[in-house]
N, C-alpha and C positions, 0 to 999 in steps of 0.2 A: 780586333778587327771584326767589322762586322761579316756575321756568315752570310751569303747571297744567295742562293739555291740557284738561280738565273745567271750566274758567273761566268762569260763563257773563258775561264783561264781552267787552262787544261794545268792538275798539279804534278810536275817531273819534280823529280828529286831536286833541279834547279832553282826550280818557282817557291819549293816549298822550304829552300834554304831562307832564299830573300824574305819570304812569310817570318819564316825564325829569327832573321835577324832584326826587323822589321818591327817585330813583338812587344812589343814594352819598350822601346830603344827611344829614350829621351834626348840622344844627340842633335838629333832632325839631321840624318845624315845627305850629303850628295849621291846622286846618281854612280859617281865615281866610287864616291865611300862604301857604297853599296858592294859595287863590282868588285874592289880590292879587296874588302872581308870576303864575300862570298867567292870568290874567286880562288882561293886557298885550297876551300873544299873540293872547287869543281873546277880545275886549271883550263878546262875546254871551254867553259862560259864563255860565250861572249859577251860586248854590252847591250851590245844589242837588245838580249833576251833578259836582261836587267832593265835596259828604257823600256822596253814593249811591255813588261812585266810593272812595275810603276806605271805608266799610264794607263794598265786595262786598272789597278787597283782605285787610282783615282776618279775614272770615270763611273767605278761604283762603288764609290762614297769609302774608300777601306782605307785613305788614306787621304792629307792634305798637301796639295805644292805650296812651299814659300817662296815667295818672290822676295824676301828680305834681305838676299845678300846678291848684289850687284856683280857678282862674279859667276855663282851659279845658283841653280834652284839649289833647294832643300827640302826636304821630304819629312810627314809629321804623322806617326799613325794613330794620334790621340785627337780620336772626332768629336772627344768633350771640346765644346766651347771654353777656347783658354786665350790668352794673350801673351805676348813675349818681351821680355827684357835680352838685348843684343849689343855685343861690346863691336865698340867701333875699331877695336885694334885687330885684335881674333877672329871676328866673328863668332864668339861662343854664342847660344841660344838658350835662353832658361826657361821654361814656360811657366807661366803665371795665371794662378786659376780661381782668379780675383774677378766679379763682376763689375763693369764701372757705368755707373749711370749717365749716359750722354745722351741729352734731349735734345735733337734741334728743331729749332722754328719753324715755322710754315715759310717763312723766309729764308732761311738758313735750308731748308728742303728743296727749296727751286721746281717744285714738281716732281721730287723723284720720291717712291713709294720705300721707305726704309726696311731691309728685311735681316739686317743685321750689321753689326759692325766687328774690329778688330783693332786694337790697340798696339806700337809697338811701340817701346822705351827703349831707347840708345843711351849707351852711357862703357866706362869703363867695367871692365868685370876684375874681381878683386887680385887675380893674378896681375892683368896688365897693368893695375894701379900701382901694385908692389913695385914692378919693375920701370912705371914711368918715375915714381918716385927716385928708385934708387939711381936712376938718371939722370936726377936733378942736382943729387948728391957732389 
């Protein structure tokens, strides 16, 4: 995550849990997921100070919301530009850190100034394949 010297997130033993769990963690976990791991450590937490805590991260840059899963956001703390493959069963999330060349038209642009894009591939992920298989059985 990037350090912010201008951060205004005061770090309690709370804040700096979610930072830890947050760390490296390629699940792109929920706000919930969040709260139920850290929540162990600190039974007082609220969620509150889990949302309010994700939203000062994202508002300076330390972290990504996905909007990819129609149920709930999901949380991404890798600000390399990546893309995602996401099972339509699970909703597992893989990130993918392949660049893909998409060029559109002046046509195809409508007027709007391009300042980046993002990819998502839907598909089965190799567990739920297993088990849609063995259901066919």
């Amino acid at each position: 995550m990037k350090n912010d010297k201008n951060m205004s997130l005061k770090l309690t033993p709370q804040r700096l849990a979610i930072l830890e769990y947050l760390e490296g963690n390629k699940n792109h976990p929920s706000a919930s997921d969040i709260y139920d791991a850290v929540s162990k450590k600190f039974p007082t937490m609220s969620f509150a100070t889990v949302y309010n805590t994700l939203k000062t991260l994202k508002m300076h840059d330390n972290i990504q919301e996905l909007t990819i899963d129609p149920e709930k956001k999901r949380f991404d703390p890798n600000m390399v530009r990546h893309h995602h493959l996401i099972c339509i069963i699970c909703s597992k999330i893989i990130d993918i850190e392949t660049e893909f060349d998409v060029a559109l038209s002046n046509t195809q642009k409508q007027g709007f100034e391009i300042t980046g894009n993002h990819i998502d591939f839907y598909g089965f992920c190799p567990n739920c394949t297993k088990i849609k298989e063995k259901r066919k059985k």
